[in-house]
TORVEX-469792 format. One record per residue: residue number from 0; residue in three letters; x, z, y of N, C-alpha, C in turn. Coordinates in steps of 0.05 Angstrom, whole numbers, plus 32768, in hexadecimal, padded with zeros to 4 digits. Layout:
REM TORVEX-469792
{NUM ALA {X Z Y} {X Z Y} {X Z Y}}
...
This chain:
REM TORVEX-469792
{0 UNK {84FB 8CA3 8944} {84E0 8C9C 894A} {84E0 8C88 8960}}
{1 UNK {84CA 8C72 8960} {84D8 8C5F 8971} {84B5 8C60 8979}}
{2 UNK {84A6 8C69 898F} {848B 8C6A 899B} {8484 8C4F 89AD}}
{3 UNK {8494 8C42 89B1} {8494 8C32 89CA} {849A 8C1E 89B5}}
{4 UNK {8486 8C11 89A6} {848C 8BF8 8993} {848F 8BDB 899C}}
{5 UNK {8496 8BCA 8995} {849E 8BBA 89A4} {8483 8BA3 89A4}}
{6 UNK {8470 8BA4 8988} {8461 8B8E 8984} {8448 8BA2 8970}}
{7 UNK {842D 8B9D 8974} {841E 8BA5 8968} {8401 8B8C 8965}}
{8 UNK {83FE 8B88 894B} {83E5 8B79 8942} {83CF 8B8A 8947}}
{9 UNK {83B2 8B7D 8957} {839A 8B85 8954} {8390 8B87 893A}}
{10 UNK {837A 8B97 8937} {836B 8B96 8921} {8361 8B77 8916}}
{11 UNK {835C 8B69 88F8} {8359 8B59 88F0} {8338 8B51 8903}}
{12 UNK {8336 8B37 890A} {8317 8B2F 8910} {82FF 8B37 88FA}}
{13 UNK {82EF 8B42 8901} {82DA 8B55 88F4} {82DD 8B71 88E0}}
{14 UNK {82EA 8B7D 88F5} {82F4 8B93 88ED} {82E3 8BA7 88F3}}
{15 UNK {82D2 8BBC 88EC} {82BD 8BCA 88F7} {82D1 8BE6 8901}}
{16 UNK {82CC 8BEF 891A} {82D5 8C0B 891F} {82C0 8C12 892C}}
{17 UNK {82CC 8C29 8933} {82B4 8C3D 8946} {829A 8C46 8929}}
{18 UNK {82A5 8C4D 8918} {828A 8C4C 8902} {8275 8C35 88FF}}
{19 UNK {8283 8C1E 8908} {8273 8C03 8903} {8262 8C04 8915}}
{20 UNK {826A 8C06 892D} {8256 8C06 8944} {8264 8BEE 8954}}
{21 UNK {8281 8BDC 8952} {8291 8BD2 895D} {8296 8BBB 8942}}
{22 UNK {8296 8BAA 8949} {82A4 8B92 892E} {82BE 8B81 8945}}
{23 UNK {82CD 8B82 8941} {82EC 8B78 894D} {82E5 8B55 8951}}
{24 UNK {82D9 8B4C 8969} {82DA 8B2F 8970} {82F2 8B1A 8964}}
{25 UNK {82E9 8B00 8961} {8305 8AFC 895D} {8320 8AF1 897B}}
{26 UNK {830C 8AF0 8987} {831D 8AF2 89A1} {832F 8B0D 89A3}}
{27 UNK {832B 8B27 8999} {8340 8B3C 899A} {834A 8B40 8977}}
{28 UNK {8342 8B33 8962} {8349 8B39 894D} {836C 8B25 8946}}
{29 UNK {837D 8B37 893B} {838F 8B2B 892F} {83A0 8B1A 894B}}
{30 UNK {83A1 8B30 8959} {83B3 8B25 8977} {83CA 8B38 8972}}
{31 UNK {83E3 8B2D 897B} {8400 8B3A 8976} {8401 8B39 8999}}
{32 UNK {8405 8B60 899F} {840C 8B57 89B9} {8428 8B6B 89BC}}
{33 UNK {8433 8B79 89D4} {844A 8B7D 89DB} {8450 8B93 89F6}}
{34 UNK {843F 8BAA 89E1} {8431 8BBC 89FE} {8451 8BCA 89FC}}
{35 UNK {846B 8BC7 89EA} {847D 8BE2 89EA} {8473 8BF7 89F4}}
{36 UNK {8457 8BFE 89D9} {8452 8C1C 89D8} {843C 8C17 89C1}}
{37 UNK {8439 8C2F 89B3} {8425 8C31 899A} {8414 8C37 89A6}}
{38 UNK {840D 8C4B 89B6} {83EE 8C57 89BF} {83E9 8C71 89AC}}
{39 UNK {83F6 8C7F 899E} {83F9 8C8B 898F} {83FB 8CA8 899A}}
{40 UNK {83FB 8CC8 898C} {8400 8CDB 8999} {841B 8CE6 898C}}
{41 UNK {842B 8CEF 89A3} {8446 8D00 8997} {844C 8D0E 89AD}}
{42 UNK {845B 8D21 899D} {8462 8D39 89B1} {8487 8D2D 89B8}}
{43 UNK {8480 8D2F 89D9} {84A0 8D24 89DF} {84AA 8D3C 89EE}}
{44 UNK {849F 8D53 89F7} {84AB 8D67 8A08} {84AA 8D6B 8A14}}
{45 UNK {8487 8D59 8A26} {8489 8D5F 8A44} {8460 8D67 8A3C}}
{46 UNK {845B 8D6E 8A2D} {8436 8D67 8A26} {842E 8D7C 8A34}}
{47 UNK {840E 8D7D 8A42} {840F 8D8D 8A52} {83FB 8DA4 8A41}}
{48 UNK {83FA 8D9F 8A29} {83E9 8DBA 8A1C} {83CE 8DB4 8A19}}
{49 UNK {83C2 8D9A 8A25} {83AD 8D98 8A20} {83A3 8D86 8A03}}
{50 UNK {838B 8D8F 89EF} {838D 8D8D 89D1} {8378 8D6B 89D8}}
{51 UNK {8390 8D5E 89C5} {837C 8D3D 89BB} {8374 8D46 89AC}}
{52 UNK {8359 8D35 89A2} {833F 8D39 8996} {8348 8D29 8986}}
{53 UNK {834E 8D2F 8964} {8363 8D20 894F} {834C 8D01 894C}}
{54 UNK {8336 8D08 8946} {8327 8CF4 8946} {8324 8CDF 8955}}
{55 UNK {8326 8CE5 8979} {8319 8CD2 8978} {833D 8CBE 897D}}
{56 UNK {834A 8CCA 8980} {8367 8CBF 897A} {8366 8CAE 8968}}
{57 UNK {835C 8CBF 8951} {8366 8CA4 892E} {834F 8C9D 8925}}
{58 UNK {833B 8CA3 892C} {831D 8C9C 8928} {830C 8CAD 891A}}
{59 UNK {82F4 8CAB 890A} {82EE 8CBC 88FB} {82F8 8CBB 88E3}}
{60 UNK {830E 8CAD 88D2} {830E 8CB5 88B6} {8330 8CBB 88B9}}
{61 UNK {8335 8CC5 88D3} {834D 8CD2 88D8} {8362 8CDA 88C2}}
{62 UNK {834B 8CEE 88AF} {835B 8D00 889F} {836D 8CEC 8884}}
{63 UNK {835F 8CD6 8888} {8364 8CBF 886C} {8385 8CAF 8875}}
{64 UNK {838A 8CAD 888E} {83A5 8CA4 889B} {83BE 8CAE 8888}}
{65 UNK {83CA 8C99 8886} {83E7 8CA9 8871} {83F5 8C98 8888}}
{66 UNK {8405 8C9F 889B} {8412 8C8C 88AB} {842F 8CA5 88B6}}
{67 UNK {843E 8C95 88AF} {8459 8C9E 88C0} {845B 8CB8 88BC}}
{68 UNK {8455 8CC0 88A4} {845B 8CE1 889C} {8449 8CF1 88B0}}
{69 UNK {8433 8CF0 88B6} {8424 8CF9 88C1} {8415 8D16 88B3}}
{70 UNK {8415 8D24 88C0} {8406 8D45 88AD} {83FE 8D57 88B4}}
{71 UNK {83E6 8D61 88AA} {83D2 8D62 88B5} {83D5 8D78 88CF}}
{72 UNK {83EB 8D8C 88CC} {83F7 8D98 88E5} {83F3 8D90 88F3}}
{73 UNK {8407 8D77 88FD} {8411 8D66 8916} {83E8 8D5A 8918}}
{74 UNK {83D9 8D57 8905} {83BC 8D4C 8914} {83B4 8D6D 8923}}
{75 UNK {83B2 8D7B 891B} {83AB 8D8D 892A} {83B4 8D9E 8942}}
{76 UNK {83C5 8D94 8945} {83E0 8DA2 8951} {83E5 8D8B 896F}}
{77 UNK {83D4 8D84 8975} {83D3 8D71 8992} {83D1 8D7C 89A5}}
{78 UNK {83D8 8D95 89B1} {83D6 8D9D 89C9} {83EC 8D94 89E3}}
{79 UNK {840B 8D90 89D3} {841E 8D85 89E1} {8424 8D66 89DC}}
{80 UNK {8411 8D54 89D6} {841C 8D3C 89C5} {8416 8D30 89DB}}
{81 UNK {8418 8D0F 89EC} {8410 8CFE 89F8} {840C 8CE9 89EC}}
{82 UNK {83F9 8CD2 89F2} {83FA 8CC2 89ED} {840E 8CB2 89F8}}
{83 UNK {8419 8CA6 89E7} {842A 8C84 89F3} {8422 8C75 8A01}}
{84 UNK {8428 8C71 8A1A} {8424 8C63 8A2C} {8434 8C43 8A26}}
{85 UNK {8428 8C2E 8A28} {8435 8C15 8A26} {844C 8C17 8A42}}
{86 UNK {8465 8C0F 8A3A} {8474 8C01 8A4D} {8476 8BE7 8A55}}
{87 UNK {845D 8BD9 8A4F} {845A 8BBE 8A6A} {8454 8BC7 8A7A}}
{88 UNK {845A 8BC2 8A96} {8450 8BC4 8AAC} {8460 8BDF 8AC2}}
{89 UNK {8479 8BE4 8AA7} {8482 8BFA 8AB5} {848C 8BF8 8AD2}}
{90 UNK {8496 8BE3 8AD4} {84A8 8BDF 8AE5} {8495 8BE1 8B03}}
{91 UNK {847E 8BDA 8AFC} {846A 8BE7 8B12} {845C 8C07 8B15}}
{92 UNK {8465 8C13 8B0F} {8459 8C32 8B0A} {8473 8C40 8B16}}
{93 UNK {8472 8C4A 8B37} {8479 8C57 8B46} {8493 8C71 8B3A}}
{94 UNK {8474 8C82 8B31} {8475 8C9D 8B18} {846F 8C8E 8AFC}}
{95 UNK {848D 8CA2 8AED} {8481 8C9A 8AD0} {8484 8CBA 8AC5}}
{96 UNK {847C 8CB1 8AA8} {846D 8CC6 8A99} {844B 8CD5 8AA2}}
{97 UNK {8449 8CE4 8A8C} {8428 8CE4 8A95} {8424 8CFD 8AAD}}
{98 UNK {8437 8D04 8AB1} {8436 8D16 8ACB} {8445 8D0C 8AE9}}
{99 UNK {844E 8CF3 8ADE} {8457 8CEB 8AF2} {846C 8CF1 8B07}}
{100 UNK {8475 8D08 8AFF} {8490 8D10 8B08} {84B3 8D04 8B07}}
{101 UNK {84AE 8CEC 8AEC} {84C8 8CE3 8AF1} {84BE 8CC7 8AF7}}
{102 UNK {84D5 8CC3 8B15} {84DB 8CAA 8B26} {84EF 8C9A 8B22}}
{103 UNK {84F7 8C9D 8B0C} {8511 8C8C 8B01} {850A 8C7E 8AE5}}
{104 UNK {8511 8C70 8ADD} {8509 8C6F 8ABE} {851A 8C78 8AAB}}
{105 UNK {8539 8C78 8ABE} {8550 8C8C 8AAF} {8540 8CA6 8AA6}}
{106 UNK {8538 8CBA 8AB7} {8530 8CD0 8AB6} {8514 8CD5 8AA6}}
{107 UNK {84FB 8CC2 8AA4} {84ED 8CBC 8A8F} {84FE 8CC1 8A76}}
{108 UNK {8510 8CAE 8A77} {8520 8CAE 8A59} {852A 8CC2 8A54}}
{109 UNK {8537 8CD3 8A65} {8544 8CE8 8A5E} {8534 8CFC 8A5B}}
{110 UNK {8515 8D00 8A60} {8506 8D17 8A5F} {84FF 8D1E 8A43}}
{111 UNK {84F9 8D08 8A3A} {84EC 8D08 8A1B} {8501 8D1F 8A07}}
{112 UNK {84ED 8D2C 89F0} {84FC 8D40 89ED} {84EA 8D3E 89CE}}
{113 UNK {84EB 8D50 89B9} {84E3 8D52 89A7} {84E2 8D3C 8996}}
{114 UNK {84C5 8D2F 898C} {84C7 8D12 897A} {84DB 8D05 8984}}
{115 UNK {84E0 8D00 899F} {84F4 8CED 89AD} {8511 8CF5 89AF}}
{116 UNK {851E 8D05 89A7} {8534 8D17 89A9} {8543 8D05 89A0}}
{117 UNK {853F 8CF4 8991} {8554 8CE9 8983} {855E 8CC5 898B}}
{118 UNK {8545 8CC0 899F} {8544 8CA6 89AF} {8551 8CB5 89C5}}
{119 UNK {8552 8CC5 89D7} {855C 8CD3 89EC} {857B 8CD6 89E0}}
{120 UNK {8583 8CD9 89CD} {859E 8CDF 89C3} {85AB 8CBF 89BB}}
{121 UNK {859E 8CAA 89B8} {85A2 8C8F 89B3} {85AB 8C84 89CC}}
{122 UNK {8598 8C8F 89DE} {859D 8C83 89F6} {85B4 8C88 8A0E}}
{123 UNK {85B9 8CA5 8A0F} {85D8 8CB9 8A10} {85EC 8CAC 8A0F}}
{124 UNK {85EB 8CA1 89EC} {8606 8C93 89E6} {860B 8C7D 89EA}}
{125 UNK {85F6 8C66 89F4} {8605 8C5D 8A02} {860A 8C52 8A1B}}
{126 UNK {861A 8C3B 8A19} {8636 8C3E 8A32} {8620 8C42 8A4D}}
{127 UNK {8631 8C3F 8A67} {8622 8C44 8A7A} {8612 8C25 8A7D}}
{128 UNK {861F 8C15 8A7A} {8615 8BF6 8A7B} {85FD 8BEB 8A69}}
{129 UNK {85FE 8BF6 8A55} {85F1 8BEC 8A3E} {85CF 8C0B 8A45}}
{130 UNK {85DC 8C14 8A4B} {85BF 8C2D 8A61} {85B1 8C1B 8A73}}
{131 UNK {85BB 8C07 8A8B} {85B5 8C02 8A97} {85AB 8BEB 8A99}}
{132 UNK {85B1 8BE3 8A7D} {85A9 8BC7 8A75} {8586 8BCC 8A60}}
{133 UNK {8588 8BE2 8A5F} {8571 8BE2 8A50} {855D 8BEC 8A69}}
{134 UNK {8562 8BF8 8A74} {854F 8BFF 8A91} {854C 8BE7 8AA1}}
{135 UNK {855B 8BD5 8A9D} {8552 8BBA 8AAF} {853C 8BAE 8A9A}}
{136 UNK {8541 8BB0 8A7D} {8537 8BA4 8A6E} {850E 8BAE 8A7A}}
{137 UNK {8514 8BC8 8A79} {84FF 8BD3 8A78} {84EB 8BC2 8A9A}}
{138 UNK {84FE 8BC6 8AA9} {84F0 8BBF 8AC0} {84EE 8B9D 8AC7}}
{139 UNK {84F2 8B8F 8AAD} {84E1 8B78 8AAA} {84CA 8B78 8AA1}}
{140 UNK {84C1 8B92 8A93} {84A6 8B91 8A7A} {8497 8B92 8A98}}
């Protein structure tokens, strides 16, 4: 699972959301930007139990989403999930994660647990250089 995406397109220009209370300008329609993060909810291991509201997350026609093996469990089942936080700007954020307890971004990385288990195990392997090269990476975003 890769949460922290590297590139995401806005909605097309005149796109209605919010139940067509909102039509997508074209000043924000069809913009490619580079938040490395979806905005999305998943459970990584650290969620503090409090339940997202599935809706207003995916909107109102929520239940119609066929995305990324998504079911209907995991919609109801939001008490430990967080949202994705974009990683621009990390390199200014003191505390990371949403509790703010890890001060390293090593240790960020290493916290993630569940959906992420398997990016945490990517990142393990390798070398110590090629670790440290992606944590610099990070603290250019």
């Amino acid at each position: 699972m890769v949460c922290h995406v590297r590139t995401l397109t806005t909605a097309h220009t005149g796109t209605k959301i919010n139940g067509g209370t909102f039509v997508i300008p074209a000043a924000l329609g069809d913009k490619t930007i580079h938040p490395f993060g979806d905005f999305l909810l998943h459970d990584i291991g650290t969620g503090d139990g409090i339940v997202q509201v599935s809706q207003e997350h995916y909107g109102r026609n929520f239940k119609k989403i066929n995305w990324k093996k998504m079911s209907w469990v995991s919609f109801d089942s939001t008490q430990n999930k967080m949202r994705t936080a974009p990683l621009w700007g990390v390199r200014m954020r003191p505390r990371l994660m949403h509790d703010a307890t890890s001060l390293t971004l090593r240790d960020a990385i290493l916290r993630h647990r569940n959906e992420a288990s398997e990016t945490v195990a990517r990142f393990k392997q390798l070398s110590p250089a090629d670790q440290q090269a992606l944590i610099q990476f990070l603290t250019s975003l």
